[in-house]
C-alpha positions, -999 to 999 in steps of 0.1 A, spaced: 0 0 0 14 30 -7 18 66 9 -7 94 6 8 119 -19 -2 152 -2 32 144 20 53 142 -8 38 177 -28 49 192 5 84 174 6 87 186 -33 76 219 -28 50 219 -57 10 211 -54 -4 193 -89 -32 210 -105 -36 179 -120 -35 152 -97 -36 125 -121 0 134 -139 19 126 -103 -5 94 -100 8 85 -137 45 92 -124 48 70 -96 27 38 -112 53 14 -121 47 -9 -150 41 -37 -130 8 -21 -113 -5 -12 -146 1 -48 -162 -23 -63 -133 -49 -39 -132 -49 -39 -174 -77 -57 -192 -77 -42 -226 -47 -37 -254 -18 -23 -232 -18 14 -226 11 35 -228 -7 62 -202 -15 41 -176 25 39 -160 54 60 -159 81 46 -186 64 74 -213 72 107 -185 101 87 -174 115 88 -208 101 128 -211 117 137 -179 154 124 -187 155 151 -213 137 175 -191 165 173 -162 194 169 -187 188 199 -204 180 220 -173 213 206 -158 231 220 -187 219 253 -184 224 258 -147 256 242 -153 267 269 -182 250 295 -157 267 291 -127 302 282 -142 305 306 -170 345 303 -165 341 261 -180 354 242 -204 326 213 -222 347 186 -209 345 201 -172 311 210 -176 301 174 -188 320 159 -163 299 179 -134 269 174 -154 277 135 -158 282 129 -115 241 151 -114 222 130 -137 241 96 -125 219 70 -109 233 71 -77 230 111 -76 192 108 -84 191 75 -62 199 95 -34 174 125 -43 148 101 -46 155 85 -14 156 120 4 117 124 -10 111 90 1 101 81 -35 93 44 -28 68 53 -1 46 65 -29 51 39 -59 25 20 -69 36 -19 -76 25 -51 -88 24 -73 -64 58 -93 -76 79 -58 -74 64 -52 -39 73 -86 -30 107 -85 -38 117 -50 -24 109 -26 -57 101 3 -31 135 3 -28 155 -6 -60 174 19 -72 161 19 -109 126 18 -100 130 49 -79 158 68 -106 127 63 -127 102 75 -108 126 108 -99 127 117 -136 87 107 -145 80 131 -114 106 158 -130 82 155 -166 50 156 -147 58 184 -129 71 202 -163 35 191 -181 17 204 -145 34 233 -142 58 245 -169 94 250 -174 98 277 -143 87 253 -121 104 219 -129 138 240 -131 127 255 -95 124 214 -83 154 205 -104 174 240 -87 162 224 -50 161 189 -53 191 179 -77 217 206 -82 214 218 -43 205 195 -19 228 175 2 250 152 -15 231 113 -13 236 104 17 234 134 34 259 157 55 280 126 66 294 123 32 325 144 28 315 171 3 351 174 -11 358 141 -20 323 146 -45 325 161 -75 313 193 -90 284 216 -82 288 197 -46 326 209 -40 323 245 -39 354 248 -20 370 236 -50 354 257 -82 359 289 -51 399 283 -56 397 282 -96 377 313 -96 398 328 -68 428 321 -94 415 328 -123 405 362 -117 441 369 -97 426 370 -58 440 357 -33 435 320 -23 404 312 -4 409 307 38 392 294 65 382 298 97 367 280 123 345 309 144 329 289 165 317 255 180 280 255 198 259 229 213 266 191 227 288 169 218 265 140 200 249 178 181 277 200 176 272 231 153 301 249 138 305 279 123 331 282 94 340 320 80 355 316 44 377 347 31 390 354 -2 411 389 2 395 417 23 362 423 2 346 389 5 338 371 31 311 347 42 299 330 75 279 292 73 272 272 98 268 226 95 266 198 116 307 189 102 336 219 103 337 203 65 299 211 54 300 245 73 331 256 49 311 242 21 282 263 26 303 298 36 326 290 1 295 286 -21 282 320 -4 315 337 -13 316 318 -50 283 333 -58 291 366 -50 325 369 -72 304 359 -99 278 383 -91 299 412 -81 327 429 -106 363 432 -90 374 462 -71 386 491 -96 372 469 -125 354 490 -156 313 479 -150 304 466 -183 289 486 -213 
């Protein structure tokens, strides 16, 4: 039996005008081949959006990708882009959604564990990305895809160590090459401060690139708090134009 869906439009963010589209999304085959008793039906499972929604998130990867890190070579960008549409990236997006809570089986992929297989729910992630895009339009499956995929928590949560990931997750590591390319100093860090108990310690990590920018974060690891303040400093180099630099015509 699966979950109520309601749960899961608040996990994602995003309420369905058309309930039906998210019901389509997480119906695996196998449901839809027992409940069938006509000619096979193409709309009654997900494989159709899943197929849809591979393109969907590939493309939007790209172009957050080309966004973000204007300063990138194809093979770089392709190589960041390749670790965010893997299966085990989108395994562990699904899993943070709790996914297999609210797929609908046959009774022979419930019985042998399909809540949690990892293609089942990789395929239910991008069906879900192409409903969303057919519900709602391209602003707001870019808006999941922003959250969900290029943002969250590498899979597996904080525990992971973000550096040893690559890409969009090691933002201590594309602050450097931006720190060098443009001439600045090299990025530093600071511990500020530790709070709370031992078993729930929060730290607070400054990162500093020169005197002009500087950025505070705090995480449940020294390592995910300087992850958080680097991306805060990233963003704002490429937001903000060098001291003394000409603005732009």
């Amino acid at each position: 039996m699966r979950a109520e869906t309601a749960l899961l439009e608040s996990s994602m963010n995003y309420r369905f005008a058309g309930p039906e589209l998210l019901r389509r999304a997480l119906t695996h085959s196998s449901a839809a081949n027992e409940a069938r008793v006509g000619p096979a039906d193409p709309n009654s499972d997900n494989e159709q959006l899943e197929f849809l929604g591979d393109s969907i998130l590939g493309f939007l990867i790209s172009e957050a990708l080309v966004q973000r890190f204007p300063q990138y070579r194809e093979g770089e960008l392709s190589r960041i882009k390749g670790h965010l549409v893997s299966a085990a990236h989108l395994y562990g997006v699904a899993r943070r959604l709790d996914l297999g809570s609210y797929l609908e089986l046959g009774r022979s992929e419930e019985m042998s564990g399909g809540r949690a297989k990892k293609t089942l729910l990789v395929d239910a992630l991008e069906a879900v990305i192409a409903a969303i895009y057919l519900d709602g339009g391209t602003d707001r499956v870019r808006e999941f895809v922003a959250a969900q995929v290029l943002d969250a928590p590498p899979s597996g949560g904080e525990d992971l160590d973000p550096e040893t990931l690559p890409g969009i997750t090691n933002f201590k590591s594309v602050l450097q090459e931006l720190a060098q390319a443009r001439g600045l100093p090299q990025p530093r860090y600071v511990i500020v401060r530790e709070q709370g108990p031992e078993h729930a310690k929060m730290f607070t990590v400054e990162a500093r690139v020169g005197k002009e920018w500087t950025a505070q974060s705090d995480g449940r690891t020294k390592k995910v708090a300087a992850q958080r303040a680097a991306r805060q400093v990233y963003e704002r180099l490429l937001r903000e134009p060098l001291p003394g630099a000409a603005p732009e015509p």
